[in-house]
C-alpha positions in Angstrom: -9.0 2.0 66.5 -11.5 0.6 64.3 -12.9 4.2 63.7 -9.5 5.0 62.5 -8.6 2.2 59.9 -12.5 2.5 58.2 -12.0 7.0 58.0 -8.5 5.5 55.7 -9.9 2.9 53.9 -12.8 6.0 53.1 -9.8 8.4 52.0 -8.5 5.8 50.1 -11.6 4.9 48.1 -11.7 8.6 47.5 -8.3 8.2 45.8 -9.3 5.3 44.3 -12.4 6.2 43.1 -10.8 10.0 41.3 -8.5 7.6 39.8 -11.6 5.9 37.9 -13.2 8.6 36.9 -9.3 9.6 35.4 -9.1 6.7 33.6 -12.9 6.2 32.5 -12.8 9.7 31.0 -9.5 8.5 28.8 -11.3 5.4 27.7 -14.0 7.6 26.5 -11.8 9.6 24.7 -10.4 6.4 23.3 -13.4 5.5 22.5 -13.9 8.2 19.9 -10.5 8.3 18.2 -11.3 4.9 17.3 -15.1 5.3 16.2 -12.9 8.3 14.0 -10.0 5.1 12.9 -12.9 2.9 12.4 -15.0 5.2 9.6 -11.7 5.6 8.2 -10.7 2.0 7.9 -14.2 1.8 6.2 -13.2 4.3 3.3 -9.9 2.6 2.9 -11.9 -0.5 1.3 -13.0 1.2 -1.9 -9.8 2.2 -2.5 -8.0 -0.9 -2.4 -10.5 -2.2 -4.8 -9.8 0.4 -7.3 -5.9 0.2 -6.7 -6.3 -3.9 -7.1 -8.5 -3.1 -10.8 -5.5 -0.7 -11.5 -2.6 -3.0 -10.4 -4.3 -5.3 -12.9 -4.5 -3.1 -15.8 -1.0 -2.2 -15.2 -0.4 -5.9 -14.8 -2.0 -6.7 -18.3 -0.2 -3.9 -20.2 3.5 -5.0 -18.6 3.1 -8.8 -20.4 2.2 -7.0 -23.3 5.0 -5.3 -24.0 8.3 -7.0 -26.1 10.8 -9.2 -23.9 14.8 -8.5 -24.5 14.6 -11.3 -26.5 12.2 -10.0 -28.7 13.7 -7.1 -28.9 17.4 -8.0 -29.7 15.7 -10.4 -32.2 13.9 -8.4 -34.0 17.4 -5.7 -34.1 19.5 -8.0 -34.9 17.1 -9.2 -38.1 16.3 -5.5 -38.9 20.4 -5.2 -39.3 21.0 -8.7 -41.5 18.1 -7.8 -43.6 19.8 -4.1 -44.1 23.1 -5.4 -45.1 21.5 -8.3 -47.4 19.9 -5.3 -49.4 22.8 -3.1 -49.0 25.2 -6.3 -50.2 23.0 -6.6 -53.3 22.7 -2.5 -54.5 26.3 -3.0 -54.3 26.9 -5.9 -56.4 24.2 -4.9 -58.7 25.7 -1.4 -59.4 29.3 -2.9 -60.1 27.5 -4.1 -63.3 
């Protein structure tokens, strides 16, 4: 009887031990992909940097430019000034 249980427990280690290799041949494939995810995590540095240098160019030329404020003012002058000078041919060509 003994016989018989250790010749199972020796068919299932067979099982057991296919089942490894199965799994140890995924891992190395695993392995690789991420070797391949790795290099290109490296690359992806670089170009972070340059899109941070960029961001801040774009960054500098945005609070450059004229608020609405600015903009409406400086309208709203161009027009008074307009009329002023426009008010003034007038009433100097009724003379």
């Amino acid at each position: 009887m003994l016989e018989q249980r250790v010749a199972r427990l020796e068919d299932d280690m067979k099982e057991v031990k296919a089942s490894l290799k199965t799994v140890e041949s995924r891992l190395g494939a695993i392995e690789i992909v991420l070797a391949r995810i790795d290099g290109r995590l490296d690359g992806i540095d670089g170009r972070i940097a340059g899109l941070e240098g960029r961001i801040a160019g774009v960054d500098a030329r945005v609070s450059g430019l004229p608020t609405t404020w600015t903009i409406l003012t400086i309208t709203f002058t161009t027009w008074a000034v307009g009329s002023g000078i426009l008010i003034f041919a007038l009433n100097f060509l009724k003379r």
